[in-house]
FISEMAR-803518 format. One record per residue (C-alpha): residue in three letters; x negated, y negated, z negated. Coordinates in steps of 0.5 Angstrom, whole numbers, padded with zeros to 4 digits, always signed. Layout:
BEGIN
alaXYZ;...
***
This chain:
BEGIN
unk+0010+0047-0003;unk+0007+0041-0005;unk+0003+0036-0004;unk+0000+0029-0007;unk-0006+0026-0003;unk-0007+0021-0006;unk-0012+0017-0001;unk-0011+0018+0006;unk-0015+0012+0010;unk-0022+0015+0010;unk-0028+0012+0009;unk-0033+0013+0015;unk-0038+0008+0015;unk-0043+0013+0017;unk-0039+0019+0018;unk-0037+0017+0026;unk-0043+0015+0028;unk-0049+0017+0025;unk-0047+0023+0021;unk-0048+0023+0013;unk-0054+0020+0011;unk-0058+0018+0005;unk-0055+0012+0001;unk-0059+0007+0002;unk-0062+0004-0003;unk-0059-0004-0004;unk-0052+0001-0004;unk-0048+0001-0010;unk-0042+0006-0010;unk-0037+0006-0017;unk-0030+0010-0016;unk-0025+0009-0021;unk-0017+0013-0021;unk-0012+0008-0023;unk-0005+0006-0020;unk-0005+0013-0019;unk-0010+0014-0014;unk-0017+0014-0013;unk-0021+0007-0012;unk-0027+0007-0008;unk-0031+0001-0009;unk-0038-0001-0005;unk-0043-0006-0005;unk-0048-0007+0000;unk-0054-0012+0000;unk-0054-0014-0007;unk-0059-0013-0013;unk-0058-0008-0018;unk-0057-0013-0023;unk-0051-0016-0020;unk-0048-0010-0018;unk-0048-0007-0025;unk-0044-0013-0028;unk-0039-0014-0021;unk-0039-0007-0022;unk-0036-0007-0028;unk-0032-0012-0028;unk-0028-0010-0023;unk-0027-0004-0026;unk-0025-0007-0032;unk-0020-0012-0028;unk-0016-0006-0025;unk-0016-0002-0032;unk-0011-0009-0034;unk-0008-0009-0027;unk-0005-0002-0028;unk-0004-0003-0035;unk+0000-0010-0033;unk+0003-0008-0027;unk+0005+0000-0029;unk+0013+0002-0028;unk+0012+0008-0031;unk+0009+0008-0038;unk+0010+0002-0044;unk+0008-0004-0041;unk+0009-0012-0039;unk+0013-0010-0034;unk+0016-0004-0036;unk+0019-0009-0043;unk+0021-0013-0038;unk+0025-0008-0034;unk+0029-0006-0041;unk+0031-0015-0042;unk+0033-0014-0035;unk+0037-0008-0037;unk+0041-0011-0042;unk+0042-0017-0039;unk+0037-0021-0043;unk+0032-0027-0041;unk+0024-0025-0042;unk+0018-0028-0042;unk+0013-0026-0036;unk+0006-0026-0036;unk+0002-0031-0030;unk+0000-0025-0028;unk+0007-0022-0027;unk+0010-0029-0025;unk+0005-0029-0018;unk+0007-0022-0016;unk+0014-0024-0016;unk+0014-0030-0014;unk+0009-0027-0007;unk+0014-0021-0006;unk+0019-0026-0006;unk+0017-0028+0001;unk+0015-0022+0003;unk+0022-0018+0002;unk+0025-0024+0005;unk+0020-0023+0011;unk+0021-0017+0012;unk+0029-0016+0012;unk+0029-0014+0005;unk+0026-0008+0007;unk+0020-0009+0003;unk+0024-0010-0003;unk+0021-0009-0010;unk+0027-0009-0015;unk+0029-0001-0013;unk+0025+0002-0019;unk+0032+0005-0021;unk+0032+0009-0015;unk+0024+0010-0015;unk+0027+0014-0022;unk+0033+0017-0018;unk+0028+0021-0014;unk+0023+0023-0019;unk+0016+0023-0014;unk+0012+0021-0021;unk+0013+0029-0021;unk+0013+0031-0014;unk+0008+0036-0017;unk+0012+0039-0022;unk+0015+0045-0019;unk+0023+0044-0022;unk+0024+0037-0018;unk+0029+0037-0014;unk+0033+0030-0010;unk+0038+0027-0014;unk+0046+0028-0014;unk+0049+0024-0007;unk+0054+0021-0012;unk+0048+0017-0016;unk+0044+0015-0009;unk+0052+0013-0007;unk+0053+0009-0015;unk+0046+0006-0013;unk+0048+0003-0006;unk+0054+0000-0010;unk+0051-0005-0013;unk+0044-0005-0009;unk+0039-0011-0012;unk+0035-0014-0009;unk+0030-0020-0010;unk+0034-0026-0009;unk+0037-0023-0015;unk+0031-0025-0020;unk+0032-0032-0023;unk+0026-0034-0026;unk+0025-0041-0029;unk+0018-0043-0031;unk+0015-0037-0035;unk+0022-0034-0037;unk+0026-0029-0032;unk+0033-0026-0032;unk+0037-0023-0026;unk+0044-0024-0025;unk+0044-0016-0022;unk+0043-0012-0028;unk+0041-0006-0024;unk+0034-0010-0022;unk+0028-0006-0024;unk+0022-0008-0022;unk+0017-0004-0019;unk+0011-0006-0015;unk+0008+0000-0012;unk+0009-0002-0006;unk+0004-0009-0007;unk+0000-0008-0013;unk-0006-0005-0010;unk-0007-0009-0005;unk-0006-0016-0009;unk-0011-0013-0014;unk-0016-0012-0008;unk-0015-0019-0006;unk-0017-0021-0013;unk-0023-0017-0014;unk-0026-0020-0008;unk-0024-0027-0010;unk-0029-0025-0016;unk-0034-0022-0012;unk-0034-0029-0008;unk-0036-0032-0014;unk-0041-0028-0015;unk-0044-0029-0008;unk-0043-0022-0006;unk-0041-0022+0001;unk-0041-0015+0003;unk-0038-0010+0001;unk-0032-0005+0002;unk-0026-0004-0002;unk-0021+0003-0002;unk-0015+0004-0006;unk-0012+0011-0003;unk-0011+0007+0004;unk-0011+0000+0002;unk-0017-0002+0004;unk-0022-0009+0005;unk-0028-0011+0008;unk-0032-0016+0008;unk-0039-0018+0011;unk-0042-0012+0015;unk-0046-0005+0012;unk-0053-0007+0015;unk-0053-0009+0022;unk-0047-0004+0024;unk-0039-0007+0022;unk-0036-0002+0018;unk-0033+0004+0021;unk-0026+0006+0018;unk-0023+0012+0019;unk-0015+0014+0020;unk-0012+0020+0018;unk-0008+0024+0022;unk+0000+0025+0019;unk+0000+0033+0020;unk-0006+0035+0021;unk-0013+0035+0016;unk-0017+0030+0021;unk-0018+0024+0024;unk-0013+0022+0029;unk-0017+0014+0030;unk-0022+0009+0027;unk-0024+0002+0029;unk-0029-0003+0027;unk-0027-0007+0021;unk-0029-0014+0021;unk-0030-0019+0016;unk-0025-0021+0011;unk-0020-0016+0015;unk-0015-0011+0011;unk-0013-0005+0014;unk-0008+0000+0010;unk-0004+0005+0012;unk+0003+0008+0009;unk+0004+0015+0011;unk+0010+0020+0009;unk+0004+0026+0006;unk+0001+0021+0000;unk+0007+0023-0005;unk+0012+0028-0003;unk+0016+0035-0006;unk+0020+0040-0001;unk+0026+0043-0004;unk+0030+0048+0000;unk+0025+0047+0006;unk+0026+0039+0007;unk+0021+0035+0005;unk+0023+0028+0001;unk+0017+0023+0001;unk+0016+0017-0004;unk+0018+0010+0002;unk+0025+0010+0000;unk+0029+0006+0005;unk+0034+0000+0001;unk+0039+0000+0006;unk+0041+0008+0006;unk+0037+0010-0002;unk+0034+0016+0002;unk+0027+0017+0005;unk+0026+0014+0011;unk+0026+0017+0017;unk+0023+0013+0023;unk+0016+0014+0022;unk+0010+0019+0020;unk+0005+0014+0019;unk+0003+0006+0019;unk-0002+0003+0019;unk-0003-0005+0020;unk-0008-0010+0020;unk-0008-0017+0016;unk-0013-0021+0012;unk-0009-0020+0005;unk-0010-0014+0003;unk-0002-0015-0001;unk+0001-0017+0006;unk-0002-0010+0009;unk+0001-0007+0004;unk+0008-0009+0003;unk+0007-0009+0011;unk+0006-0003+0012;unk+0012+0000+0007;unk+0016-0005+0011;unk+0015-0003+0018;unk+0015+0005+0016;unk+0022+0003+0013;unk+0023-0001+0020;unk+0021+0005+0024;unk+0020+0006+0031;unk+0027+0002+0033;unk+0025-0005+0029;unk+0018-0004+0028;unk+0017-0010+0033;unk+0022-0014+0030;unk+0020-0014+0022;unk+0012-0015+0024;unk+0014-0021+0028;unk+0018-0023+0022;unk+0012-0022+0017;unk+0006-0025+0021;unk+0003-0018+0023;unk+0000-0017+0029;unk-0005-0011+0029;unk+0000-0005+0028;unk+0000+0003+0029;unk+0006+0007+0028;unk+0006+0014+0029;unk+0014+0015+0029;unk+0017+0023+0028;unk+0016+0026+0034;unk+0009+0024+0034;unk+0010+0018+0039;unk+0004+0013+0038;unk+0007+0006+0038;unk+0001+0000+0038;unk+0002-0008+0038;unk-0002-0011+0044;unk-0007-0013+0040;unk-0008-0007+0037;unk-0008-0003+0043;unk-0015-0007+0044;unk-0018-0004+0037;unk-0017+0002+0037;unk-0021+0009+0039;unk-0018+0015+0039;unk-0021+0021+0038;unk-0017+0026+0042;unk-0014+0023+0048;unk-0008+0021+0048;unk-0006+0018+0054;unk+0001+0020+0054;unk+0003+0019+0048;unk+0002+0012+0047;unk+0007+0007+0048;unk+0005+0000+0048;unk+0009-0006+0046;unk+0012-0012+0051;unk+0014-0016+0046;unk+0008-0016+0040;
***
C-alpha cells in the first residue's frame, strides 16, 4: 500500500466554528499545484480588480519558483547540480544565491540537521516514485558509500554569483525550504499591493496575514495516523504555522514504511517522530524548523528549537506522545482530550 498526501495542514477558517458557509463576496480563492503539492491561495478584504491581478501574479511567481528551484526535472539547479558533480565552478542565479546563502545559517542553526546537500540520497530512496508500485529502499551498502563522504553546507563555496564544492558528492535540493520561502515572497508582493489580509497554503507550509473579517483565521492539525483533526489554533498575523509528517510522502515495502524526511546522520528515515508542527514569523525558518526537529526527535527536539530560534512547537513522537514547548501548550486546542498524553517541556 501507498500513499502521498500531498497537503496535511487543513485549512478550517470556517469549518471549526461555523461550519461551511457561502464564501463571501470580497473573498478570492485560486489553487495551484506546484512543488508537487497543492497551493491554496486566499484573499480577503480586497477588490475584484486587485485580486484578479495579485492572484495572477503569484501564480506566475511560483510557476518560475518550482521551474527554478526544482531537483528533479532540466533546471538552474539541477545544471547546477551536474558542475558540482564534475567537480566544476557554476554561475548561480540570485534567486539560487539567496536559497543558499539562507539554508547556510539555517543547517548551522539546527546542527546540520536541516541540511540540503543530500539531493544524492533523496535520489537513493526514490520517493519521487512512492506511488510506483516496483519501489523498494536502497541497497545498505549505497546508504553506507554515502555516509562515507556525507556533504554538507559548509562544503558550497560560493564566490560572488559563482559556486563550486569541495565535496563532489553535494547535490542540492531544497524541498525542505523552497515552499516556504516562496510563501514569503508571495506575501512581500501582496504587501506591495496593500493587500493586508490573506492566507497562503502549500501542503502544510502555511501564513497568515490580517484577519478573515472580525475572526482570526483558524488552522486546523491533521492527526498523524488517523482521517482528523487532532488540534487548531488561531493564526495570528504575519505568523507561519507548518507541519512536517512522516504521511505526506512514503512507500511500504515487505510491511515497513519509509517515508521521505531523511536523517543525515544515519541515510535512513528518521525515527523519532510522527508529526511536527512549528510557529515562526518566516514561513522558510518554519519549514526547515520543522524537518529539522522531526529529525531531532522526541530526544533533541528542545535543543535544536533553541538552536534555531523556535518557540511555538508540537511534536508527536512514535508512541503517540505529544510533546509541546510552553508557549505552544498556551495556543493550542485539542479536540479530543488528551490530558494524558501530554508532556510539556521544563526548558523551551
Amino acid at each position: 500500500m501507498k500513499s502521498i498526501s500531498i497537503s496535511f495542514l487543513l485549512l478550517c477558517i470556517a469549518l471549526i466554528s461555523t461550519g461551511c458557509g457561502n464564501q463571501e463576496p470580497d473573498e478570492f480563492k485560486r489553487s495551484i499545484l506546484k512543488f508537487g503539492t497543492l497551493i491554496d491561495i486566499t484573499l480577503y478584504d480586497v477588490n475584484p480588480t486587485l485580486a484578479e491581478k495579485a492572484l495572477n501574479q503569484i501564480e506566475a511567481n511560483f510557476n518560475q519558483y518550482h521551474a527554478d528551484w526544482t531537483s528533479w526535472q532540466d533546471s538552474p539547479l539541477t545544471r547546477i547540480n551536474q558542475k558540482l558533480a564534475d567537480n566544476q565552478k557554476t554561475q548561480v542565479p540570485a534567486s539560487i544565491i539567496t536559497l543558499i546563502e539562507k539554508s547556510h545559517q539555517l543547517s548551522k542553526n539546527s546542527h546540520g540537521l536541516f541540511n540540503p546537500t543530500i539531493n544524492q540520497l533523496i535520489r537513493l530512496w526514490q520517493f519521487h516514485r512512492s506511488d510506483e508500485p516496483d519501489i523498494e529502499p536502497p541497497n545498505h551498502q549505497a546508504i553506507l558509500d554515502w555516509l562515507q563522504t556525507k556533504p554538507d553546507m559548509d562544503d558550497l563555496k560560493l564566490d560572488g554569483s559563482q559556486l563550486h564544492s569541495t565535496n563532489p558528492n553535494t547535490q542540492l535540493n531544497f524541498g525542505a525550504f523552497a515552499k516556504g520561502h516562496a510563501i514569503d515572497l508571495s506575501f512581500d508582493y501582496l504587501q506591495s499591493l496593500g493587500i493586508n489580509n490573506a492566507i497562503i497554503n502549500a501542503g502544510g507550509d502555511l501564513s497568515v496575514r490580517g484577519q478573515h473579517g472580525d475572526r482570526p483565521w483558524k488552522i486546523g492539525i491533521r492527526h498523524p495516523r488517523e482521517n482528523h483533526i487532532i488540534a487548531w489554533l488561531e493564526a495570528r498575523d504575519k505568523e507561519s504555522i507548518v507541519t512536517s509528517g512522516d504521511y505526506e510522502r512514503y512507500y511500504e515495502y515487505k510491511g515497513r514504511r519509509y517515508h521521505h524526511i531523511l536523517d543525515p546522520r544515519t541515510g535512513y528515515p528518521a525515527r523519532g517522530a510522527t508529526s511536527v508542527t512549528v510557529i515562526h514569523h518566516n514561513a522558510g525558518t518554519a519549514d526547515a524548523a520543522a524537518t529539522a526537529l522531526f529529525v531531532a526527535g522526541s530526544e533533541q527536539w528542545q535543543d535544536i528549537a533553541q538552536s534555531m530560534g523556535i518557540e511555538y512547537i508540537m511534536l508527536i513522537d512514535t508512541q503517540g506522545q505529544i510533546h509541546l514547548s510552553q508557549k505552544m501548550a498556551k495556543r493550542i486546542h485539542f479536540t479530543q482530550n488528551q490530558s494524558g498524553n501530554i508532556q510539556v517541556s521544563e526548558s523551551l
